[in-house]
N, C-alpha and C positions, 0 to 999 in steps of 0.2 A: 596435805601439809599439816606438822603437828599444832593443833592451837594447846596453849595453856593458860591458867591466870597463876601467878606465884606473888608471896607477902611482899613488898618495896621494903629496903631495909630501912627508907624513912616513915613508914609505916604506908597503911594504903594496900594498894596491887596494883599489879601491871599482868598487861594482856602480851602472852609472845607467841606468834607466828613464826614458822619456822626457826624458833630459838631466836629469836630476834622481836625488839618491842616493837607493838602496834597501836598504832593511837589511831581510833577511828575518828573518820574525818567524813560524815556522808551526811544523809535523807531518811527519810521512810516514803516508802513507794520507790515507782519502776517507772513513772510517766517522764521522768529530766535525765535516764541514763545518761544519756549522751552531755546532756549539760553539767553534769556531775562530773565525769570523766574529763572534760574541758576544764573546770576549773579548781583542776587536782584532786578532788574528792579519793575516796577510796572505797566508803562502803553504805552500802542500802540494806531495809528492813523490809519486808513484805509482811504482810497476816494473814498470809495462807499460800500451797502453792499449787491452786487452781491450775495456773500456765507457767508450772516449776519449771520446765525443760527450758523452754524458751527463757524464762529471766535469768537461769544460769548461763546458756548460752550465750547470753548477750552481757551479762557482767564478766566473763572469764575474756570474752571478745575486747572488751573497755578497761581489762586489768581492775576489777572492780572486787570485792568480798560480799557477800549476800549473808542474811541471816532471816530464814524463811522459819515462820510461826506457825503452830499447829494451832488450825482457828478452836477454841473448845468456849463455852459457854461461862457465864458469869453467874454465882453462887445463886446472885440475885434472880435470874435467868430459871433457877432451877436445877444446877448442877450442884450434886454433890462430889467434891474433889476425893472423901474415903469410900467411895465406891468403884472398888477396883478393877470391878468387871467396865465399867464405865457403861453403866444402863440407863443413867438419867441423866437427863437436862443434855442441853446442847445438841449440837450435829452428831447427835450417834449414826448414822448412816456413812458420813462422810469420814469420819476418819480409820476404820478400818481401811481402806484404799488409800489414804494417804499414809497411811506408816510403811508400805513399800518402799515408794518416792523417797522418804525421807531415809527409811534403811542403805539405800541405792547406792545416793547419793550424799553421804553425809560426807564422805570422805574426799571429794572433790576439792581440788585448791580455791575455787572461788564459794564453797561455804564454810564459813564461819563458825 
């Protein structure tokens, strides 16, 4: 589904999901799914996606939107963000294998 953000003509932006406005209404974390979903929520944030299949499947299941973070390191950490090869600081192992996942599945209605 197409997301977009576009200018509000009273200034601002707005978020449209399939051509239509979305006002997220959710968490961060995947631990209250279900109690999310119970009390109308619509969307959660994870910061990584270690067990992505599984918290897609289970937000698409709950009519849920997800928006799953590439975990990377903090400047402070040691990451330099104009190193483009990405050779310092942070989880350089782990995310070559997460930009698959995240290729995959970008296009999925339940992410964001």
């Amino acid at each position: 589904m197409q997301v977009r953000i576009i200018v509000a003509a009273k200034g601002g932006f707005v978020l449209l999901r399939g051509g239509l406005p979305y006002f997220i209404k959710g968490a961060d974390g995947t631990s209250y799914t279900n109690r999310l979903a119970q009390c109308e929520r619509n969307y959660i944030r994870t910061w990584d996606a270690g067990n992505g299949d599984e918290v897609l499947t289970k937000a698409a299941k709950l009519n849920l939107t997800i928006t799953m973070c590439l975990n990377v390191a903090h400047k402070r950490q040691g990451f330099n963000y104009d190193d483009v090869d990405l050779k310092t600081g942070g989880d350089v192992e782990s995310r070559p294998q997460a930009m698959p996942f995240f290729i995959t599945q970008k296009n999925l209605d339940a992410m964001l």
